[in-house]
C-alpha positions in Angstrom: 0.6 36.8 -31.9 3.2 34.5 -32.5 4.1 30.8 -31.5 6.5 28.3 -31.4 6.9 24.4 -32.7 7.0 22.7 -30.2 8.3 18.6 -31.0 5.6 16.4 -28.6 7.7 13.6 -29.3 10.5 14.7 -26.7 8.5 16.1 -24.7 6.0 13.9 -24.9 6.8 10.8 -26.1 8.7 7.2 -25.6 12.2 8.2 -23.7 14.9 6.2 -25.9 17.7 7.7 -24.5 19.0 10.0 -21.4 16.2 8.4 -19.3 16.6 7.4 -15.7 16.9 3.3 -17.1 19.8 4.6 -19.0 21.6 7.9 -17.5 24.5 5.5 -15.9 25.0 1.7 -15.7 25.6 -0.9 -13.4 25.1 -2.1 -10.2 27.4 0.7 -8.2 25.1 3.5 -10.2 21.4 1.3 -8.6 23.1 0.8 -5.2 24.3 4.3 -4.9 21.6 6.1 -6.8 20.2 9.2 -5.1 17.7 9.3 -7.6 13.7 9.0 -6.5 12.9 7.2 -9.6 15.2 4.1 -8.9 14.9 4.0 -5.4 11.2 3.2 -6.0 12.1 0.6 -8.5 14.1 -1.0 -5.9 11.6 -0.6 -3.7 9.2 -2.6 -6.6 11.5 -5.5 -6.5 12.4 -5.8 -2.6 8.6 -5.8 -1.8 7.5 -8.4 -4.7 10.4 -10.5 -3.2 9.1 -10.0 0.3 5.4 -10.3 -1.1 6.5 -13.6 -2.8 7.7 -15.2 0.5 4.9 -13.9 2.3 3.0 -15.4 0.3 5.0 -18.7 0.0 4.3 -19.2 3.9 0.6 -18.7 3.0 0.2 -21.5 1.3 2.0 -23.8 3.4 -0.3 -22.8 6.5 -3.3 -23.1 4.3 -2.1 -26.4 2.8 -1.6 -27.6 6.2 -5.1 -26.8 6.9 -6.6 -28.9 4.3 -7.0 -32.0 6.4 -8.2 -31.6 10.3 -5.3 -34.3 11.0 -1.0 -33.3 10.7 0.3 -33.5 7.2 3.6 -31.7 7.3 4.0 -29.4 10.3 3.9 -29.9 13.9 2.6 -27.6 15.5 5.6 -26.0 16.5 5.8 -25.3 13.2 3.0 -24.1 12.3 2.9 -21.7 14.6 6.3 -20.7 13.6 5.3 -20.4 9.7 2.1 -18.3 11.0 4.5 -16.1 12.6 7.2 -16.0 9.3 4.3 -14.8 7.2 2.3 -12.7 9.3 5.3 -10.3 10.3 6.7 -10.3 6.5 3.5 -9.5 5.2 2.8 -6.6 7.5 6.1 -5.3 8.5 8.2 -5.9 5.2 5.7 -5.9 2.3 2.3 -3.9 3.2 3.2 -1.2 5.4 6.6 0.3 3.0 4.7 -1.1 -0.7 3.0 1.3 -1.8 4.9 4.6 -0.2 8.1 2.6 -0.7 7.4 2.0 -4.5 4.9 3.9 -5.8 4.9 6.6 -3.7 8.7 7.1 -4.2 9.0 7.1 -8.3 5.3 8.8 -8.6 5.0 11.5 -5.3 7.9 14.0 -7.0 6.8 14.1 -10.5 3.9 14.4 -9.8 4.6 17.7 -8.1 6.6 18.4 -11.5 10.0 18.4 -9.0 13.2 16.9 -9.9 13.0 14.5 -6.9 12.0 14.8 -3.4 13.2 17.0 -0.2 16.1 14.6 1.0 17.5 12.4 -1.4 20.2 10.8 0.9 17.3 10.2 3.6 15.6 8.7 1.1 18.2 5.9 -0.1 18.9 5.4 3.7 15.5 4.7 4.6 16.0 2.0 1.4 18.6 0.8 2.9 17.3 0.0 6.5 14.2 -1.3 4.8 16.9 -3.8 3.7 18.6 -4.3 6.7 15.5 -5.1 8.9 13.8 -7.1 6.5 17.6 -9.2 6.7 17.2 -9.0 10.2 13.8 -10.1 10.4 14.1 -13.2 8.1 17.4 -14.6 9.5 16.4 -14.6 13.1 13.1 -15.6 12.6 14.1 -18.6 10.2 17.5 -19.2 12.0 16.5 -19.2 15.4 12.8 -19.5 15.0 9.7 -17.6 16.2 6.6 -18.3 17.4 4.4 -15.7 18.8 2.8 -14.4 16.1 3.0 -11.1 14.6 2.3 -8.9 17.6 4.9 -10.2 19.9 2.3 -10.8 22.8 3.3 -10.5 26.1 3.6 -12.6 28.1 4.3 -15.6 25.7 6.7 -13.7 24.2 8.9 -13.1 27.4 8.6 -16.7 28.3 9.1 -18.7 24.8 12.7 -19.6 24.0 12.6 -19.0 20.4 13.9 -15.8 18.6 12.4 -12.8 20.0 14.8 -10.5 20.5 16.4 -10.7 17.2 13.3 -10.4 15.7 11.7 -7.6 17.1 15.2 -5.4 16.4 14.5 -6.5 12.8 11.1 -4.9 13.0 12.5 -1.9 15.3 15.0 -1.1 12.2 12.0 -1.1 9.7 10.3 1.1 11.7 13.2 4.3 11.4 12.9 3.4 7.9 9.0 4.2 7.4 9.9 7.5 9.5 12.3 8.4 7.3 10.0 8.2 4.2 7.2 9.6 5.9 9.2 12.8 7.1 10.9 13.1 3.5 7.2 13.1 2.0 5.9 15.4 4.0 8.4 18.5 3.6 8.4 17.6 0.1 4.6 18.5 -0.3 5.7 21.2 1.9 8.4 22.8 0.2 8.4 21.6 -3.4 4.8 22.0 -5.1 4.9 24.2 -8.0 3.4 27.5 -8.8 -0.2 27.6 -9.2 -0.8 23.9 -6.9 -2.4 25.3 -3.6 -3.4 22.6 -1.5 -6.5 22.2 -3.0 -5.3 21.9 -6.2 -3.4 18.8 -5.3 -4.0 15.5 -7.2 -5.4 13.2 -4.5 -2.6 10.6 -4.5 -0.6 13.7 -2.8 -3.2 14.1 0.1 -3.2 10.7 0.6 0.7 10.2 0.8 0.7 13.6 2.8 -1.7 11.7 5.3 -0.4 8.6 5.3 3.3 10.4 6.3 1.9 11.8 9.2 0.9 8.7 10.6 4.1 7.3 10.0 5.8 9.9 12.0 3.7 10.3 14.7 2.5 6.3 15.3 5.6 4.5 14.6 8.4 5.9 17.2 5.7 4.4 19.8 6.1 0.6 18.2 9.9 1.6 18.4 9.5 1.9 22.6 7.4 -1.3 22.9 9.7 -3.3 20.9 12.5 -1.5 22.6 11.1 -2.0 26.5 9.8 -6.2 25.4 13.5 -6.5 24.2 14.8 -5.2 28.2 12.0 -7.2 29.2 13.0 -10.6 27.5 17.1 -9.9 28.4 17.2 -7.8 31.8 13.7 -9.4 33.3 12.5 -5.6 34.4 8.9 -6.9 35.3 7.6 -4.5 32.9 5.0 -6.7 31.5 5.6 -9.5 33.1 2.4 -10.4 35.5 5.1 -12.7 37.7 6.7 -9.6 38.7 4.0 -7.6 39.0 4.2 -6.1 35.6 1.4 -5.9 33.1 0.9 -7.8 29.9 -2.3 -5.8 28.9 -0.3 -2.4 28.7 2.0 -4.0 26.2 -1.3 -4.4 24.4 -2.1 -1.0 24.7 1.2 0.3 23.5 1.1 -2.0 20.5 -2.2 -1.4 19.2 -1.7 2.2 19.4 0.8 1.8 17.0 -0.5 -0.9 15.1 -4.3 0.6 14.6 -2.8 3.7 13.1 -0.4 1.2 10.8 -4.1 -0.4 9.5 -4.1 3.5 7.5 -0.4 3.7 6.7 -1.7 0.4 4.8 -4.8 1.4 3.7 -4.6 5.2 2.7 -2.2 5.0 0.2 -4.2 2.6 -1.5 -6.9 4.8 -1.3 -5.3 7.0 -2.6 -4.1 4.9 -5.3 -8.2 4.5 -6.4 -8.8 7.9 -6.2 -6.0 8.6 -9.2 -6.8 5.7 -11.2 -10.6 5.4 -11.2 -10.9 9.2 -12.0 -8.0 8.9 -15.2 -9.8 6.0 -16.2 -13.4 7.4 -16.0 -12.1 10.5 -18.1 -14.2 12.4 -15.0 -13.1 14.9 -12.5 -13.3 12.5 -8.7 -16.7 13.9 -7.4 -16.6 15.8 -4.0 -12.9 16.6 -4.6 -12.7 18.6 -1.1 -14.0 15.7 0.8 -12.4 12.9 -0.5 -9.0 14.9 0.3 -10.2 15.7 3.8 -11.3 12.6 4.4 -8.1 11.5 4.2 -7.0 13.5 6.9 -9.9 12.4 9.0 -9.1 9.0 8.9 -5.6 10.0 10.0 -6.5 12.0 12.8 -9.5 9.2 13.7 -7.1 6.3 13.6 -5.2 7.6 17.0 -8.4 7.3 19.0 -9.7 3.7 18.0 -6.9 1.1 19.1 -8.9 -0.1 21.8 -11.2 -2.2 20.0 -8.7 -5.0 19.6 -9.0 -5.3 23.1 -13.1 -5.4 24.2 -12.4 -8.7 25.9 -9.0 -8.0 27.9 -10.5 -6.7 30.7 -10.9 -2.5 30.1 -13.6 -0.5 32.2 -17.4 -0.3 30.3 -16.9 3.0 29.9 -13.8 2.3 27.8 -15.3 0.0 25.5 -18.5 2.0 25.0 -15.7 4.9 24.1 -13.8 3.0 21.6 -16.7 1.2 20.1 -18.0 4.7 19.4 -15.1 5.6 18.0 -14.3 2.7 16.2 -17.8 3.1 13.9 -17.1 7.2 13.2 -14.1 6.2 11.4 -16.6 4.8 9.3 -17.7 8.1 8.2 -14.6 9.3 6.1 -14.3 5.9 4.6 -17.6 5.8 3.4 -17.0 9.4 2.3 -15.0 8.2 -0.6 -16.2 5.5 -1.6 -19.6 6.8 -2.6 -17.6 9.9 -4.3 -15.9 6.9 -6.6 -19.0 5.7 -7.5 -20.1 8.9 -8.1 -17.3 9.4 -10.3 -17.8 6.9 -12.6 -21.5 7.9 -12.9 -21.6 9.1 -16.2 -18.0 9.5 -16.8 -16.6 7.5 -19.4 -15.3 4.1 -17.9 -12.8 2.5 -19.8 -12.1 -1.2 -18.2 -7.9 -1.5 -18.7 -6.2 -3.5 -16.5 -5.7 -0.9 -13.5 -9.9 -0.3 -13.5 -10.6 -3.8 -13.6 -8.5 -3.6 -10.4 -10.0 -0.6 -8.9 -13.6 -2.1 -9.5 -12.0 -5.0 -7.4 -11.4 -3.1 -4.4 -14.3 -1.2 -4.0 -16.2 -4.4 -3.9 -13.8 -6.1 -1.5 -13.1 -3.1 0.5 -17.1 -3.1 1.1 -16.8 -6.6 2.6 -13.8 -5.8 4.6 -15.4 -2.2 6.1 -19.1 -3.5 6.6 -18.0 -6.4 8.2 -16.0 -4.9 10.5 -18.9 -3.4 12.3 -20.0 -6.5 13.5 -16.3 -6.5 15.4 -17.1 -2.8 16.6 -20.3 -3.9 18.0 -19.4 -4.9 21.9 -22.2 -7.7 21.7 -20.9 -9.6 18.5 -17.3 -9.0 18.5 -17.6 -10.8 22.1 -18.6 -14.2 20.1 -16.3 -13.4 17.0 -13.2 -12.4 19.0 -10.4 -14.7 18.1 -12.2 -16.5 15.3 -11.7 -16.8 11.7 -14.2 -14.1 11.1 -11.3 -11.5 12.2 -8.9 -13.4 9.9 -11.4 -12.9 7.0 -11.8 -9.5 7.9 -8.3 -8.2 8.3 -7.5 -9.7 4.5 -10.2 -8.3 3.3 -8.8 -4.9 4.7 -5.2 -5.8 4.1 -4.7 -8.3 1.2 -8.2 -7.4 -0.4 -8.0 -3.8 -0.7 -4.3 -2.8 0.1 -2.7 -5.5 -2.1 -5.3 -4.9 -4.6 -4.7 -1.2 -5.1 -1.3 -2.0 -5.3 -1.9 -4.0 -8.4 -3.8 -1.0 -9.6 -1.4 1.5 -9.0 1.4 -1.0 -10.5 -0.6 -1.4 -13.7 -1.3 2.1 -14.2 2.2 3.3 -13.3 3.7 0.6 -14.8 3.6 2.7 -18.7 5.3 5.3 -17.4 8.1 3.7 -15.0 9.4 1.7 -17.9 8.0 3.0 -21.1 6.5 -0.4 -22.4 2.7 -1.5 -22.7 1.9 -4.8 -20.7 -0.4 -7.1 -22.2 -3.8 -5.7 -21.8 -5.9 -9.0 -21.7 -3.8 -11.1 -19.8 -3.9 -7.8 -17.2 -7.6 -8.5 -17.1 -8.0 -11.9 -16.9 -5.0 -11.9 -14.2 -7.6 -9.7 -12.0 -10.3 -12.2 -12.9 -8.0 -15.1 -11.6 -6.9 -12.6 -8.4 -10.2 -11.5 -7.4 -11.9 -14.8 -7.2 -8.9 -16.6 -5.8 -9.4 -14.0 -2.9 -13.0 -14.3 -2.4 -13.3 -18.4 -2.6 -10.2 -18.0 0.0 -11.4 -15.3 2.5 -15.5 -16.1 2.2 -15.4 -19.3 3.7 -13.9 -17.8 6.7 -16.4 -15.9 7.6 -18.0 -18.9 8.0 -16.3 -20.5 10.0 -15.7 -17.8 12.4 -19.0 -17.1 12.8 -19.5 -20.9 13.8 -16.7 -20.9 16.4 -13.6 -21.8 14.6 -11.0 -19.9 16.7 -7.6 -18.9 14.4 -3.8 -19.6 14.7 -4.7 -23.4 15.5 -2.9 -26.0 13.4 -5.9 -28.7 14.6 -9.6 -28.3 14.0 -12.9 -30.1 14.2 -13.4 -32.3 11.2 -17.1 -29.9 11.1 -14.7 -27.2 9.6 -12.9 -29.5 7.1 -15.1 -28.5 3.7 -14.7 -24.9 4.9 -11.0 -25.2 5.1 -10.9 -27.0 2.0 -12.2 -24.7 0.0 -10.4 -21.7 1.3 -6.5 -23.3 0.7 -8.1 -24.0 -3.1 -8.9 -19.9 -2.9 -5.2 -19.7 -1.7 -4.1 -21.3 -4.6 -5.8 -20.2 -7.1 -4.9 -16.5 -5.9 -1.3 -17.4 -5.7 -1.8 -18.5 -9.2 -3.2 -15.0 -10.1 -0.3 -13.2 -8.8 2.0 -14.7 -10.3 0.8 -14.5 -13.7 0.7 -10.8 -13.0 3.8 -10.9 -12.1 4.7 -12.5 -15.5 3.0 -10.3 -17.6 4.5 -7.1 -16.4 8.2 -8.7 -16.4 7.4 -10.0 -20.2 6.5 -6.8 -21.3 10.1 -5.5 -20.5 10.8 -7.4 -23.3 8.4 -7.1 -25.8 6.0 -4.8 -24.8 4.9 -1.8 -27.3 6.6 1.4 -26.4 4.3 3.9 -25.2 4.3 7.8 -25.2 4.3 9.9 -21.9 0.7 10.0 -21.6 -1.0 6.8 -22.9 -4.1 7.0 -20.9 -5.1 10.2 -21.2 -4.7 11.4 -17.6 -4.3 14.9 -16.3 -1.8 15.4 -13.7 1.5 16.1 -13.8 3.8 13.0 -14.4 2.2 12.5 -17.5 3.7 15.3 -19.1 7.0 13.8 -19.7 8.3 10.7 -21.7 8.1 7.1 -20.5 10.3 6.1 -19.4 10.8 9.7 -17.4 13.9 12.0 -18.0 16.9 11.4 -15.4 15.8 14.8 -14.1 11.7 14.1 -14.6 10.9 16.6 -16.9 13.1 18.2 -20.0 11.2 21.5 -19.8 9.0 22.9 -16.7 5.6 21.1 -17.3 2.3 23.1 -17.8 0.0 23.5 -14.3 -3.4 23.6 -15.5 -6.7 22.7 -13.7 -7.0 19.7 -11.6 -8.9 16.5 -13.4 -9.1 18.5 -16.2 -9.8 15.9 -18.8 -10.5 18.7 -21.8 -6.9 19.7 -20.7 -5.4 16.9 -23.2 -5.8 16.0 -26.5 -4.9 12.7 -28.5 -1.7 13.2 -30.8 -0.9 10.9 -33.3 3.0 12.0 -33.4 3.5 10.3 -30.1 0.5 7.4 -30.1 -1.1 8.8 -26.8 -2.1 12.8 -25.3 -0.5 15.6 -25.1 -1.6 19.0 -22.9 -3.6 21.6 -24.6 -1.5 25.0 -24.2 -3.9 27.8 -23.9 -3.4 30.6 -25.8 -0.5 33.3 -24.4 0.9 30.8 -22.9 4.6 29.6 -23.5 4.9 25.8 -24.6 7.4 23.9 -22.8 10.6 24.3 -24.7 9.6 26.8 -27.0 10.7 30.3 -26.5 7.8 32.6 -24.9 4.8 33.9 -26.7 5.6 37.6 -27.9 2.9 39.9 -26.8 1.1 42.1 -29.3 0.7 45.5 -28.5 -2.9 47.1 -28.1 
């Protein structure tokens, strides 16, 4: 039998030329690119920007906080900074990161495709995630708002400050997470390759694929609300407004059906960020492969039923409340699902701590916290006492910033290699998780505390028995502010002096590592080899490129070499 020579180096190696960075310059070719690849770069940018700000308002609230008396803010404005950085972080920054980002450069080469379903949908849904973002920032800094996040009713019918505006900013960001949602999911439809069933799909896939239907389903709902407060606020229709015999509850109810769901378009595709990196990094096929993908759709499907619990003390029916508390602890199930199979995983698989483990080990420990504790606010006795307190606020970032954020990192440290072809600097990658993960915890811990002592949230004064508490939370802030931005330094440094790497530096299985770093305008030079899922004896180390290369087994054709001649019997 015969074979080919097939050069690794460009097919597998470090992209110098004709890659996506390079195909066509300047801005005109970024601002009307059609490609997946630089749309998700964009993406990278606008939400580290977004995150940035977020962030920013952060640590003015917290700084604020550090002394029971004023400092800086009135409390005017502190309410109206709470509300700048709650609505970023949510609507601009977590909710479109990852799928945004990650999800956009990763989800089509990863299917070995050229880029996904609609390409035009997918720059449009860019381009509104601009546009409301705009919107968002200039009426909420330009005319003010203070009503927090959730535009509660009916405060935010009576207030004078920027409501309108700013929930037509958030409407607008809303089409744009359908439109990515609905472009991911006929992608996985239509565009896997020969020989991926769906059970054969990597687990980022399943997670995206979930995370999409969410999006599609949940989000037109937030679109009415924000849609019916707007004729609320501006034609006075008495939908929600008690004075008029409307009802400020069921704006609740329409919110937080959206909103519950948005909790998973958060926190799925971070899970499914850890499924990816703790199983290339553990050199180990992810244990209970079946369940941790349907578990994905589980949480999902759950994540429609469970909204009520934000709502045990506004008045519902027992029956209601025994319902949704129900509910609320079965969602449980599929969460706990995974994260035991990740531990399982890295039972006796070969753990190798780089920067994107070091993350992952980060969130299971933080996700812990932010899932156990949250029974205590499923439970109708407790969440009666901590409703409203600090506790919730340590929760939610323990959920949000803590595991979200946090997989982010991971996935943007793993990814990172491939997206622009250059090796980061691996210590200051650890010790910038080190930095991160106890900034987080000496910010978020305290809180508990407090909530559990009675110290309600979004209040600008507090007793002085609170003060230490406080204190040492806004030095957490800090210090995790600190954290992020020296990640944010080492990645942008190694743009300029980081070692080239080859297509495959860590030795991972699926299919985006089988082209160069940076990846070929059209992802892959040659049709890439589908072999078995995880299969970590599937690649071998190559010291032509400086990283791993598939194993071609026999009487199969290489990529770009001519096919194997069959020898007669």
């Amino acid at each position: 039998m015969g074979t080919a020579t097939v050069d690794n180096r460009r097919l597998y190696g470090h992209a110098p030329e004709n890659n996506y960075l390079k195909h066509t310059r300047g801005i005109a070719s970024w601002m009307f690119t059609l490609d997946h690849k630089r749309i998700g770069v964009m993406y990278l940018v606008g939400v580290t920007v977004t995150f940035l700000l977020g962030g920013f308002f952060a640590l003015v609230l917290r700084s604020e906080l550090f002394t029971p008396n004023k400092m800086f803010l009135t409390e005017a404005q502190y309410n109206q900074a709470f509300t700048l950085h709650g609505a970023i972080m949510v609507f601009a920054f977590i909710i479109p990161a990852i799928p945004g980002s990650i999800g956009n450069f990763v989800l089509p080469v990863m299917l070995g495709a050229k880029d996904v379903a609609f390409p035009r949908l997918n720059l449009s849904s860019f381009y509104l995630w601009v546009i409301g973002t705009f919107f968002l920032l200039v009426a909420m800094i330009a005319g003010g708002l203070d009503t927090g996040w959730t535009f509660y009713t009916p405060y935010s019918i009576q207030t004078p400050t920027n409501v309108v505006a700013a929930t037509f900013g958030a409407f607008i960001l809303g089409f744009s997470s359908i439109f990515t949602g609905l472009n991911f999911i006929v992608t996985i439809n239509t565009m896997r390759p020969p020989g991926m069933t769906w059970f054969k799909m990597p687990l980022f896939l399943w997670g995206m694929y979930s995370t999409s239907i969410i999006q599609v389903l949940a989000t037109p709902v937030l679109g009415i609300t924000l849609l019916l407060l707007i004729a609320e606020k501006l034609l006075g229709l008495g939908i929600f407004n008690p004075a008029q015999g409307g009802d400020p509850v069921l704006f609740q109810h329409f919110f937080w059906f959206y909103s519950h769901p948005a909790v998973y378009i958060m926190i799925l595709p971070g899970m499914a960020i850890i499924s990816e990196v703790i199983s290339t990094h553990s050199h180990k096929k992810v244990f209970g492969y079946t369940f941790v993908a349907l578990s994905s759709v589980a949480i999902a499907l759950l994540s429609f039923l469970v909204w009520g619990h934000h709502m045990f003390t506004s008045g519902q029916s027992s029956i209601s409340i025994v319902i949704f508390s129900a509910l609320t602890f079965s969602v449980a199930i599929p969460s706990a699902v995974k994260v035991y199979n990740w531990l399982a995983t890295m039972f006796r698989g070969e753990v190798v701590l780089t920067t994107p483990m070091c993350f992952a080990l980060a969130f299971l420990f933080l996700f812990g916290i932010g899932g156990l504790t949250g029974l205590f606010l499923g439970t109708l006795s407790t969440d009666v006492h901590l409703h409203d307190t600090y506790f919730v606020v340590a929760h939610f970032h323990y959920v949000m910033m803590g595991s979200t954020a946090v997989a982010f990192f991971a996935g943007v440290f793993h990814w990172w290699p491939k997206m622009f072809g250059r090796m980061y600097n691996e210590t200051m990658g650890r010790i910038t998780c080190l930095i991160v993960f106890v900034g987080f915890n000496l910010a978020f811990l305290p809180q508990f505390v407090m909530g559990s002592r009675g110290m309600p949230r979004r209040y600008a004064r507090y007793d002085e028995v609170f003060q230490i508490w406080h204190q040492l939370s806004t030095i957490g802030a800090l210090v995790l502010g600190l954290g992020i931005l020296l990640g944010i330094v080492v990645l942008v440094r190694s743009l300029f002096n980081g070692k080239r790497v080859s297509g495959n530096p860590w030795g991972a299985s699926t299919l985006e590592w089988q082209t160069t770093s940076p990846p070929h305008f059209h992802n892959f030079e040659f049709d890439p080899y589908v072999g078995g899922l995880y299969d970590y004896k599937g690649v071998k180390y190559d010291e032509s490129v400086e990283g791993y290369v598939p194993i071609i087994p026999p009487g199969v054709a290489a990529p770009g070499s001519a096919p194997v001649p069959q020898t007669a019997h």
